[in-house]
PyMOL Python script that loads the backbone (N, CA, C, O; Angstrom):
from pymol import cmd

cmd.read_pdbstr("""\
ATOM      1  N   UNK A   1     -18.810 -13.015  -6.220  1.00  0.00           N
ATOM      2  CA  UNK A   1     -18.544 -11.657  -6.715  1.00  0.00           C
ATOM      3  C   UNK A   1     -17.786 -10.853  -5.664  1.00  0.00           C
ATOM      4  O   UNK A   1     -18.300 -10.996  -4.554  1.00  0.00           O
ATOM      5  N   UNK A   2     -16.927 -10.207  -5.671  1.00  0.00           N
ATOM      6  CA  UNK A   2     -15.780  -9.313  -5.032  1.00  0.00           C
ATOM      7  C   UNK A   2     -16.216  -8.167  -5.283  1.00  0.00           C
ATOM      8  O   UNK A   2     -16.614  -8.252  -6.445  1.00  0.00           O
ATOM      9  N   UNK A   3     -16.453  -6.792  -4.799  1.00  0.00           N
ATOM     10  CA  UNK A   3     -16.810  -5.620  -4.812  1.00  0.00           C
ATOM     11  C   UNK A   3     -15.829  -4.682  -5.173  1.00  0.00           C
ATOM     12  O   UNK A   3     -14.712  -4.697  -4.655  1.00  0.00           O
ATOM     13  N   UNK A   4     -16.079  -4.081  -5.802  1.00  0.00           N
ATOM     14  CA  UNK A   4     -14.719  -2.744  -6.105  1.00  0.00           C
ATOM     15  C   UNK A   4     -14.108  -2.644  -5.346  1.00  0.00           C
ATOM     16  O   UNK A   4     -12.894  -2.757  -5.517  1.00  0.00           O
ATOM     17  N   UNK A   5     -14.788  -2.315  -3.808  1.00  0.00           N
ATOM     18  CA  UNK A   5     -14.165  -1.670  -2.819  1.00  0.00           C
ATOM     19  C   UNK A   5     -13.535  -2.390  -1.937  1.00  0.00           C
ATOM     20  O   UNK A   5     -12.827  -1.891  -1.063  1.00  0.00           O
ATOM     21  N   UNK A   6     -13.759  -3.814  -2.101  1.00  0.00           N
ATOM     22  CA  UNK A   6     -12.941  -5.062  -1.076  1.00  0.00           C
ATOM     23  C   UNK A   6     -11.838  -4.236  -1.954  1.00  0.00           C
ATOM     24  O   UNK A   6     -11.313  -3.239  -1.458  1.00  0.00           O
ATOM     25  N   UNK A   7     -11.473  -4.707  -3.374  1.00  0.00           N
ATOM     26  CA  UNK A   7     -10.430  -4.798  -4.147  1.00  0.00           C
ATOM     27  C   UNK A   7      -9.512  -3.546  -3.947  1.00  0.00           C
ATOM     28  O   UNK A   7      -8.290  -3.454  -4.065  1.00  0.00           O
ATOM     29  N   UNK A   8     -10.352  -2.705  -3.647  1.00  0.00           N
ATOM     30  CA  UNK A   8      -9.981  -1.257  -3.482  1.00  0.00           C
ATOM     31  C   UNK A   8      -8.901  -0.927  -2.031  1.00  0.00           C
ATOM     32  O   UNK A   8      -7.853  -0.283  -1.980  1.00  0.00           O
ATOM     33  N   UNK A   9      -9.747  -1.747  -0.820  1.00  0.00           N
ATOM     34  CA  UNK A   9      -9.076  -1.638   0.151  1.00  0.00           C
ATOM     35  C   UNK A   9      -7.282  -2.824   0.089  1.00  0.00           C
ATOM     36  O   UNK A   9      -6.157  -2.583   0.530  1.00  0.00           O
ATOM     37  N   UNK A  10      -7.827  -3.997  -0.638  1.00  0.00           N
ATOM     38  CA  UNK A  10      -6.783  -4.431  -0.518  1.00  0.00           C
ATOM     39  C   UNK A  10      -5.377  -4.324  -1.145  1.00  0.00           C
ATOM     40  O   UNK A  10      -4.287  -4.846  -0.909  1.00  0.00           O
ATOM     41  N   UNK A  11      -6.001  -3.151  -2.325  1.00  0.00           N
ATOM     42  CA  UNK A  11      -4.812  -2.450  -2.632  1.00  0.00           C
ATOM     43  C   UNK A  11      -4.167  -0.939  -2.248  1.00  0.00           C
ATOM     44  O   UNK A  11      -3.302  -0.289  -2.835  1.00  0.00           O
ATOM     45  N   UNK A  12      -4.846  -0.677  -1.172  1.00  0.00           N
ATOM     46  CA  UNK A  12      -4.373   0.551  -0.216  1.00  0.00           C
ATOM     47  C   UNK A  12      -3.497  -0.367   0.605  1.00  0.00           C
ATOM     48  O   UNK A  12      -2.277  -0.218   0.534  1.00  0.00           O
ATOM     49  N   UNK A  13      -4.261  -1.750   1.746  1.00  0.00           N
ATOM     50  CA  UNK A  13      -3.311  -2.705   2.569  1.00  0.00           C
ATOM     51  C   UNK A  13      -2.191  -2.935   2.016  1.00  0.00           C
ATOM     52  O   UNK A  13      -1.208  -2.981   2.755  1.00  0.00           O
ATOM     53  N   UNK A  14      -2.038  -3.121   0.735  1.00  0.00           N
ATOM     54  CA  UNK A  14      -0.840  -3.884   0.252  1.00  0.00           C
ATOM     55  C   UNK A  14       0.072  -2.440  -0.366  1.00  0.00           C
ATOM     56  O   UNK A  14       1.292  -2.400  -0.524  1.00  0.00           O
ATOM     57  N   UNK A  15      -0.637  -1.634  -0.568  1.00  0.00           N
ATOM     58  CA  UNK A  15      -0.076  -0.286  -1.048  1.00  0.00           C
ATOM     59  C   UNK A  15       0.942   0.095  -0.696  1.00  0.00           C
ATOM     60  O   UNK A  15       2.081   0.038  -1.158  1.00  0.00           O
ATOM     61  N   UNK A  16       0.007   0.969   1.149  1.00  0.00           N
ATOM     62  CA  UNK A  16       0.459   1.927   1.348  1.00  0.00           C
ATOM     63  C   UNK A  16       1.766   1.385   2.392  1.00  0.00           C
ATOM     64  O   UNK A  16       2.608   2.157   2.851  1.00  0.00           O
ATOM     65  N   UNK A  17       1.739   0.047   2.625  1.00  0.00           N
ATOM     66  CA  UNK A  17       3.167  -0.128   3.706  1.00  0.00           C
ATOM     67  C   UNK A  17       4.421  -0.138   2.505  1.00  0.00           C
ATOM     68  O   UNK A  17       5.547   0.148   2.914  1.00  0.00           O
ATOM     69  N   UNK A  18       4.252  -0.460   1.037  1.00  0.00           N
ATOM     70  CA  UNK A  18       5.041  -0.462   0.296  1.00  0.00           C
ATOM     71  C   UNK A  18       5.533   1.131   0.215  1.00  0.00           C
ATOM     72  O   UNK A  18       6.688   1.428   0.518  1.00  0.00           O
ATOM     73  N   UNK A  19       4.589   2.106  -0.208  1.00  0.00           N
ATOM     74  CA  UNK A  19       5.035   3.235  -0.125  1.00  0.00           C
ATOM     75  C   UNK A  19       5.834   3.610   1.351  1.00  0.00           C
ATOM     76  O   UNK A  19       6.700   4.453   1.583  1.00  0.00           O
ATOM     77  N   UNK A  20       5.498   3.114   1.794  1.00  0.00           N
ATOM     78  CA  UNK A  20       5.714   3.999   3.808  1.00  0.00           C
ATOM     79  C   UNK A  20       7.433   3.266   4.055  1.00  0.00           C
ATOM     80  O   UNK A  20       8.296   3.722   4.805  1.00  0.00           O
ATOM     81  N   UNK A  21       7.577   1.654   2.898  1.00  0.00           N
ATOM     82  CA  UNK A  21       8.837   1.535   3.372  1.00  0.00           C
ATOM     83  C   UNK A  21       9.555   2.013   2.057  1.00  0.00           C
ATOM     84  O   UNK A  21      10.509   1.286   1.779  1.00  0.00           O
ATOM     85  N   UNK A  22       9.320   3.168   1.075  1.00  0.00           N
ATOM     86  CA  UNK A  22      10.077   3.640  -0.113  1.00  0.00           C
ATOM     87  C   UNK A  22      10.426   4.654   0.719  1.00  0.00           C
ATOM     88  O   UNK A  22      11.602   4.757   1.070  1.00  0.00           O
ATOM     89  N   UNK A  23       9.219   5.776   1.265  1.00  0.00           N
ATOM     90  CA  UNK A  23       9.276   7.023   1.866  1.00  0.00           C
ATOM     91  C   UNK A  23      10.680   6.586   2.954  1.00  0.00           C
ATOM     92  O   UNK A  23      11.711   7.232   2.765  1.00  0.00           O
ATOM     93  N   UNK A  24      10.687   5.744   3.817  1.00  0.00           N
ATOM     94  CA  UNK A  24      11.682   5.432   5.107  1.00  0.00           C
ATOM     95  C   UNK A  24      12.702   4.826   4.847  1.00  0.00           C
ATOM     96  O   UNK A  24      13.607   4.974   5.668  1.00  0.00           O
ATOM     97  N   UNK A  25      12.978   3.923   3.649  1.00  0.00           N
ATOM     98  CA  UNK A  25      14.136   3.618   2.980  1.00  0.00           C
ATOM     99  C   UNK A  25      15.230   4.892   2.358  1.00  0.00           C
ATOM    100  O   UNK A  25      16.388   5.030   2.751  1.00  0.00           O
ATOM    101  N   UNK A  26      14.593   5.708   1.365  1.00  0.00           N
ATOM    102  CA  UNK A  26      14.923   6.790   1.051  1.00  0.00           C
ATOM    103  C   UNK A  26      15.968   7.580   1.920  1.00  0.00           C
ATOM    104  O   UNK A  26      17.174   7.521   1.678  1.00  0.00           O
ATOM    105  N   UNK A  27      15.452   8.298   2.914  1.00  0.00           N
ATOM    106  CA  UNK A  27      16.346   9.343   3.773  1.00  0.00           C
ATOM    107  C   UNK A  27      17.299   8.070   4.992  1.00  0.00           C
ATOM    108  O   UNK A  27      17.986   8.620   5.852  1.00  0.00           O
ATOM    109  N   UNK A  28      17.289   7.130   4.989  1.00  0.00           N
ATOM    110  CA  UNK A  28      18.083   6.024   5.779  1.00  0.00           C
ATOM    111  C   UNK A  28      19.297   5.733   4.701  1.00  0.00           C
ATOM    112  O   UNK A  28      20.471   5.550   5.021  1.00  0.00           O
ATOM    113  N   UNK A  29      18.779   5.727   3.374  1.00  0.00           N
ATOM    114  CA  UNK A  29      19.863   4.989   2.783  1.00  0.00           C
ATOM    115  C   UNK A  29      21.600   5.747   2.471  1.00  0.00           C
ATOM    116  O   UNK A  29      22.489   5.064   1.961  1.00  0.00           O
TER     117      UNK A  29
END
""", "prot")
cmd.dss("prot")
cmd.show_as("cartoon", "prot")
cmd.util.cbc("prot")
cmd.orient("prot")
């Protein structure tokens, strides 16, 4: 059994570097 919150964190890990390289792509491009 996997817990909400494993699932939870591993979609902030996988999240938030996706967002962080939209945010830094953006004003570069």
């Amino acid at each position: 059994l996997v817990p909400r919150i494993d699932l939870a964190e591993r979609n902030v890990v996988t999240g938030v570097p996706a967002v962080m390289a939209r945010l830094s792509i953006a004003p570069f491009s």
